[in-house]
C-alpha positions, 0 to 999 in steps of 0.5 A: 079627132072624132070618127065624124071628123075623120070621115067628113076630113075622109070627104073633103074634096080638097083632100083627095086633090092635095094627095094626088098633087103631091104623090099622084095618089086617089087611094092606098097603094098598098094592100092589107094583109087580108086581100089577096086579090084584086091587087097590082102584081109584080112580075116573078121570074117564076112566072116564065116557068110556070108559062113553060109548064103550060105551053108543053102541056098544051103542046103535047096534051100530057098531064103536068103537075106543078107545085108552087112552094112557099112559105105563108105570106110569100104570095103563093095565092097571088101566084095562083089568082094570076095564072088563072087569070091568064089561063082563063083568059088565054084558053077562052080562045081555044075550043076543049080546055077547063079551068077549075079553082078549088079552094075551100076549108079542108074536106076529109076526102077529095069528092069536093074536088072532083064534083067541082070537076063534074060541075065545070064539065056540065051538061054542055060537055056532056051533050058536046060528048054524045053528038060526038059519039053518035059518029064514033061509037067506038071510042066507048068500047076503046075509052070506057071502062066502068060497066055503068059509064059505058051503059049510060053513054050508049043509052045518051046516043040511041035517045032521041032526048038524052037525059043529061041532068040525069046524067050529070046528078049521077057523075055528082054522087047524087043517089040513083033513083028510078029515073036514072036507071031507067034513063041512064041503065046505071044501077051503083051510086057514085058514092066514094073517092075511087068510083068518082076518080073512075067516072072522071078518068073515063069521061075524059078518056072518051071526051080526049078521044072524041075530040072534044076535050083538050086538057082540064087545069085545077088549081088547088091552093093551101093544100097544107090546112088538111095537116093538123085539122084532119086527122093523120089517116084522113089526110093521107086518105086525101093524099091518095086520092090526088094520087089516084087522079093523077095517075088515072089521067096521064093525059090531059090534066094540069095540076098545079098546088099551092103548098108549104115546104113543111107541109109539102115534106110532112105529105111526103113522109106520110105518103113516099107515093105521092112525092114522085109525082111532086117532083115539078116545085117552082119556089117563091121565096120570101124578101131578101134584102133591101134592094127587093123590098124597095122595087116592090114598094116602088112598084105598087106606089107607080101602079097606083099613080098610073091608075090615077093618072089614068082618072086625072088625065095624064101622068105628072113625076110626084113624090112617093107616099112613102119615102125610100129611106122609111121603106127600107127601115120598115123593111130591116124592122120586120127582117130582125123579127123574122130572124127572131121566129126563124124565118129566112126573109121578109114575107111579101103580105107582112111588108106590105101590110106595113107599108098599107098602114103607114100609107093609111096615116100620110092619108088620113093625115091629109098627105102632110105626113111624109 
């Protein structure tokens, strides 16, 4: 069959109604290896130890770090997409709280993370701030510590049109020009690691203190790219600095990391430091058994006919895309290769891309393939 055929067969209105006849399907229930997000997602038991993480840190504003393990494939950045979902949304109630995701290709040093910090904070924060100090100065004196930072706050106070870009470009590392310093009175450039951690644990001491900063949540996914890309010196450089975040802020942050376990015991040897304050590891492990694989496979083919059902106007009982006894064969195929690399179990991205590339062919094949 030529790609013209398969796509006006792909556009045949009669098609798509046979497929939802029979399996109460409109679309491929299953997503390919490379989506990671926008997916339908299974509820975790690890999800009711995360959510009791955040509930005592939102309770007692003290600083939390948590690391989701797992290895690739297992849905440690599904796990992630979720929570901040349910973070945002949630937090989006209650006045005082951030949310930052960083994700991006391994940096030599952690400045990106804490710029991304700055940039969520924004000017809005900053003016939020000043207002709040022109009634509590003290805080300043009680909070700041670095000579510049409480420079740069007393002058936002005492003008009558603070300059909070200024201020925010110089919390970002950007260079110090004539305008910041007649401004702002700061005078050294925020230009390394343990000049932006300083900032950062200053203006969320004061903000705490104020009243106008209740807790920051960053998420930082893949952590393990930094091994074998940086260098062993850079990687430990990295390390450090999360380290120094972390114990700058014994309150108000949230931190939660996406890791490998080997990356995770490769870090921990690197830096015997850093492990302390990794202590907090909620696992996700890989597909186990049979019975695993088929409620997962079940669960993304009832999702799918839920949203169609939900275009077509009511549920109707189908048949599945892929049948029970295929589902598990395709299961114990893969669970003989993971044996053969090593693995303990099936990794969910694997299974499921299995799953999306037969469903493909029942699809393609006009829903007569099953």
């Amino acid at each position: 069959m030529s790609l013209r055929d398969r796509l006006r067969q792909s556009d045949d209105r009669s098609s798509g109604e046979r497929l939802y006849e029979r399996f109460g399907i409109i679309t491929n229930p299953f997503p390919a290896s490379n989506q990671t997000s926008a997916n339908p997602r299974r509820p975790l038991s690890a999800d009711e130890e995360a959510e009791r993480r955040i509930v005592t840190f939102v309770r007692d504003g003290k600083s939390h770090v948590v690391v989701i393990s797992g290895t690739q494939g297992v849905g440690k950045t599904n796990f992630l997409n979720h929570f901040e979902s349910e973070i945002r949304n949630v937090m989006a109630d209650r006045d005082g709280y951030y949310l930052v995701r960083y994700l991006a290709d391994p940096e030599a040093s952690f400045e990106g993370t804490t710029r991304r910090l700055f940039e969520e904070l924004g000017t809005e924060h900053l003016r939020t701030l000043v207002d709040s100090l022109r009634r509590n100065q003290a805080s300043i004196d009680q909070q700041v510590r670095g000579h510049d930072m409480r420079t740069a706050l007393y002058r936002l106070i005492k003008s009558d049109h603070p300059e909070f870009d200024l201020m925010l470009q110089w919390l970002l590392g950007l260079r110090v020009l004539k305008a910041h310093r007649l401004a702002l009175g700061v005078q050294f450039r925020l230009d390394t690691v343990e000049s932006k951690t300083a900032a950062l644990r200053d203006i969320v001491q004061v903000s705490g203190s104020a009243g106008v900063l209740n807790g920051i949540f960053l998420l930082l996914d893949e952590l393990e790219k930094h091994d074998g890309v940086l260098g062993p010196t850079a990687v430990v450089r990295y390390l450090s600095a999360i380290r120094s975040v972390v114990d700058a802020l014994p309150q108000r942050l949230f931190l939660m990391i996406g890791i490998t376990p080997d990356a995770l015991r490769r870090y921990s040897a690197a830096l015997p430091a850093l492990r302390g304050r990794l202590q907090n590891e909620i696992k996700l492990e890989p597909l186990m058994d049979e019975v695993e694989a088929w409620e997962l496979a079940k669960f993304y083919m009832e999702s799918a006919q839920r949203s169609a059902a939900g275009e077509q106007n009511g549920r109707v009982e189908r048949s599945w895309i892929i049948a029970q006894e295929d589902v598990i064969a395709r299961f114990h195929q893969l669970s003989a290769r993971a044996k053969r690399r090593g693995d303990a179990g099936v990794r969910q991205r694997e299974f499921l891309h299995e799953l999306h590339v037969r469903a493909e062919e029942v699809i393609q094949a006009g829903g007569d393939g099953n």
